[in-house]
N, C-alpha and C positions, 0 to 999 in steps of 0.2 A: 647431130647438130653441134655445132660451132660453139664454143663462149666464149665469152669476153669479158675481160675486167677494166677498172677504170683505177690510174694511178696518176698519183699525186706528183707533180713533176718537183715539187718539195721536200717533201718529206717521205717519199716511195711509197704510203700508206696507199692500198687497195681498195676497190667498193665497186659494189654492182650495181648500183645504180647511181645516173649520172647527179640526181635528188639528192645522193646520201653525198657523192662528191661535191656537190656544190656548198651544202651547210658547212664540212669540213673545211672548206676553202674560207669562208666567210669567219665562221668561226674560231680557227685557229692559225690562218695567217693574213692576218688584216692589211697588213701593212702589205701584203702583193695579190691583190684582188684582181692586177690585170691575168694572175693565172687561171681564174675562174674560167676562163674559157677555155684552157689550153690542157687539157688532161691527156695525157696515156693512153690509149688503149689497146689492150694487151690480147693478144690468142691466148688462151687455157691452154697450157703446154700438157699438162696431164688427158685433157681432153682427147688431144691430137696423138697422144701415144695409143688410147684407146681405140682410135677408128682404124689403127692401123694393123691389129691385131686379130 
């Protein structure tokens, strides 16, 4: 199975859940809440090396 992370198109910071990304957004950069919406989401690169093995 597949994972995914959620990153900050701000500040690169990661989170698994889109919850924990959104307080982040609110919380530490107020002043660009229209990114609230707009996160990352990333393949698990180490994931994908694993199924290949």
């Amino acid at each position: 199975m597949r994972r995914y992370t959620i990153k900050c198109r701000l500040c690169d910071a990661s989170f698994m859940s889109y919850g924990d990304y959104e307080r982040h957004v609110v919380e530490g950069h107020r002043d660009n809440l229209a990114y609230r919406f707009r996160p990352m989401v990333v393949r698990d690169e180490a994931e994908d090396c694993e199924s290949k093995e």
